[in-house]
C-alpha positions as CSV (number, residue, x, y, z in Angstrom):
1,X,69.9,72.2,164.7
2,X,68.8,72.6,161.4
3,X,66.0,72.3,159.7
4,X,65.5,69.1,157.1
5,X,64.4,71.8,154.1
6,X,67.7,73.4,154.5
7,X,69.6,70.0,153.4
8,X,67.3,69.1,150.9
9,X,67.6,72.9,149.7
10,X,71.3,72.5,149.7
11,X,71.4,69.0,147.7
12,X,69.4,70.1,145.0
13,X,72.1,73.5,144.8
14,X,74.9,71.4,144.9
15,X,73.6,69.2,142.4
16,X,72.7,72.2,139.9
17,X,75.6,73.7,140.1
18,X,78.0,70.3,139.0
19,X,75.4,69.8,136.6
20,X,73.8,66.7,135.4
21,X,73.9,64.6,132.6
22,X,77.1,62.1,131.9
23,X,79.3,64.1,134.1
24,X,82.7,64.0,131.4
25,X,85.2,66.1,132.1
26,X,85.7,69.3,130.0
27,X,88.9,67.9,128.0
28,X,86.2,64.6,127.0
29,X,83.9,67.2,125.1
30,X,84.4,66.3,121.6
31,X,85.6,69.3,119.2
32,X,84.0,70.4,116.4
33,X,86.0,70.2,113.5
34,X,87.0,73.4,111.7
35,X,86.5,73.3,108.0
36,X,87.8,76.5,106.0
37,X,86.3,78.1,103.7
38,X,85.8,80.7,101.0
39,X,82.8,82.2,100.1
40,X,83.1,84.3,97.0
41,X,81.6,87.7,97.7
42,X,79.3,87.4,94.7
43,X,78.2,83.5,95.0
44,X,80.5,82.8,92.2
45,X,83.0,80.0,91.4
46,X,86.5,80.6,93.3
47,X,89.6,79.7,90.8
48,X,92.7,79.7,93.4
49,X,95.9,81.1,92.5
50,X,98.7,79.0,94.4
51,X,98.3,77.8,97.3
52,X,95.4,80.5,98.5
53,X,97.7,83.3,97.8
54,X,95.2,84.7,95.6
55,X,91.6,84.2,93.8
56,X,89.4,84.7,90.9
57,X,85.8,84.9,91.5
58,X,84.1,83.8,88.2
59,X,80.4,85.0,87.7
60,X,78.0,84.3,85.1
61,X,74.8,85.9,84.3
62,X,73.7,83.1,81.6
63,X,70.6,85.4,80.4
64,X,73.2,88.5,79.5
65,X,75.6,85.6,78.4
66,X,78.1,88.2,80.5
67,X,80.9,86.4,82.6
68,X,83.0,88.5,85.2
69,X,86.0,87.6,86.9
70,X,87.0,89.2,90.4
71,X,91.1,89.2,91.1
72,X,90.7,88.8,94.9
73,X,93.0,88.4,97.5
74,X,93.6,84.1,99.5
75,X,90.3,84.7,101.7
76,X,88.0,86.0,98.7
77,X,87.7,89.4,101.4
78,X,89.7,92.3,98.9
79,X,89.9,92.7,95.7
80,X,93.4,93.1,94.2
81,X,93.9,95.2,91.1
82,X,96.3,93.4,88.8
83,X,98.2,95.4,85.3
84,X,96.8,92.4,82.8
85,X,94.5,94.3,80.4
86,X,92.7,91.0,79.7
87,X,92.5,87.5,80.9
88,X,92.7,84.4,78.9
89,X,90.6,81.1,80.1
90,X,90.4,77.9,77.6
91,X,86.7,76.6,78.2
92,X,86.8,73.0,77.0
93,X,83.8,71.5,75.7
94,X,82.9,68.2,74.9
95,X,83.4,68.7,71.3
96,X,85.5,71.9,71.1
97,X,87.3,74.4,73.2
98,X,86.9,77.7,73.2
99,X,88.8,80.7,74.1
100,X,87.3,83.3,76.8
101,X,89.0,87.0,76.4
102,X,87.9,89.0,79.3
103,X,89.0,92.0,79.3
104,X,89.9,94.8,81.9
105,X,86.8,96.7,83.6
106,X,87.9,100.6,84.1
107,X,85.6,101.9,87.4
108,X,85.4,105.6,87.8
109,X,84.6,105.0,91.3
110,X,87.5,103.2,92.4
111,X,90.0,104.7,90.3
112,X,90.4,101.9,88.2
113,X,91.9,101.9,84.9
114,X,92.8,99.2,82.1
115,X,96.4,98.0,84.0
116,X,95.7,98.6,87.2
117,X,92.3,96.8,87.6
118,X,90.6,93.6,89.4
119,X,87.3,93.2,87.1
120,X,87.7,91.6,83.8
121,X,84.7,90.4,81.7
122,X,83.3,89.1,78.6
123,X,80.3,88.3,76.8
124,X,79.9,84.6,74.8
125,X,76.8,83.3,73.4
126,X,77.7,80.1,74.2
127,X,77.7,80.4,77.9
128,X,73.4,80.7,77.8
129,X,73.6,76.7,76.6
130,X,76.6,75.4,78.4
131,X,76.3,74.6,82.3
132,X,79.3,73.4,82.7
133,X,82.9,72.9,81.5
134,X,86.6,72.4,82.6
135,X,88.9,75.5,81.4
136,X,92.6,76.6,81.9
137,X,93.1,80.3,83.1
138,X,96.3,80.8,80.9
139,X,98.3,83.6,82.8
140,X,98.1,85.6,85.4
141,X,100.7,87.6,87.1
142,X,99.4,89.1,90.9
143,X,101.8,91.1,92.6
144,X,104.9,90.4,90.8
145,X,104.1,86.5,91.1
146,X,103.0,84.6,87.8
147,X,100.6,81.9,87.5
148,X,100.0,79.9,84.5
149,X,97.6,77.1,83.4
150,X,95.3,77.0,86.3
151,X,92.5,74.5,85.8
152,X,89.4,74.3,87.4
153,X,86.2,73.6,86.6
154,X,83.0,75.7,85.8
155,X,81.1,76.1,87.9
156,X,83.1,73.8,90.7
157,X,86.6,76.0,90.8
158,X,89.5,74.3,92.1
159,X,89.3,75.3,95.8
160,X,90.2,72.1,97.5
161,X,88.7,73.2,101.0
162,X,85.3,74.1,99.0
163,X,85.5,70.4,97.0
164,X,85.4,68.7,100.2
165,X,81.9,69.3,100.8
């Protein structure tokens, strides 16, 4: 016969190993919702190029006035060098608008040249004073495909997936 510590022994095993609590099944766990994001390599705002085909990474250093913009590829992961010598973006103010040229960053290091690029940048006093505006990225053609009056806002983007937060 056995002893009474051995069933006591084996009641408190059985009961660790089904585990406690409210006993649901595994398929009554609730899921965690997957939300997808973006996050821009350089903590800047991400303009999206169709429907996440592509990206442009806007950064703004407001005490060099300076603003960059990365060409990077749906997931903000690789940069994609594009032929544009310059990017055009309408900034539109509360009382005027104003027209953003940057132009095409050559990088020794990467072999980049003006045409075959994915930094562009510019320099505008204005963009020490202004925090925010809405703008228009006028054109810009990604491998072979054309995009043209992209709005978004500064420093928001358009990313839908980011505005849900």
């Amino acid at each position: 016969m056995k002893q009474p510590w051995f069933f006591v022994t084996l009641a408190l095993l059985s009961g660790l190993m089904t585990g406690c609590g409210d006993n649901k099944p595994a398929t009554q766990v609730p899921a965690v919702a997957h939300k997808h994001e973006h996050k821009p390599p350089h903590g800047g705002t991400p303009v999206e190029l169709g429907q996440e085909e592509y990206h442009v990474e806007l950064v703004l250093d407001p005490a060099s006035s300076k603003l960059q913009a990365y060409v990077m590829d749906g997931e903000l992961e690789n940069f994609v060098r594009v032929g544009a010598p310059a990017l055009e973006i309408e900034a539109r103010l509360p009382d005027r608008s104003e027209a953003l040229v940057l132009k095409a960053v050559p990088n020794t290091a990467t072999g980049e040249t003006v045409g075959d690029t994915s930094l562009f940048e510019t320099q505008a006093e204005w963009l020490k004073k202004v925090a925010t505006f809405d703008a228009v990225l006028k054109e810009l053609t990604v491998k072979g495909k054309s995009y043209q009056n992209v709005t978004f806002n500064f420093p928001k983007g358009n990313d839908k997936d980011e505005k849900a937060n």
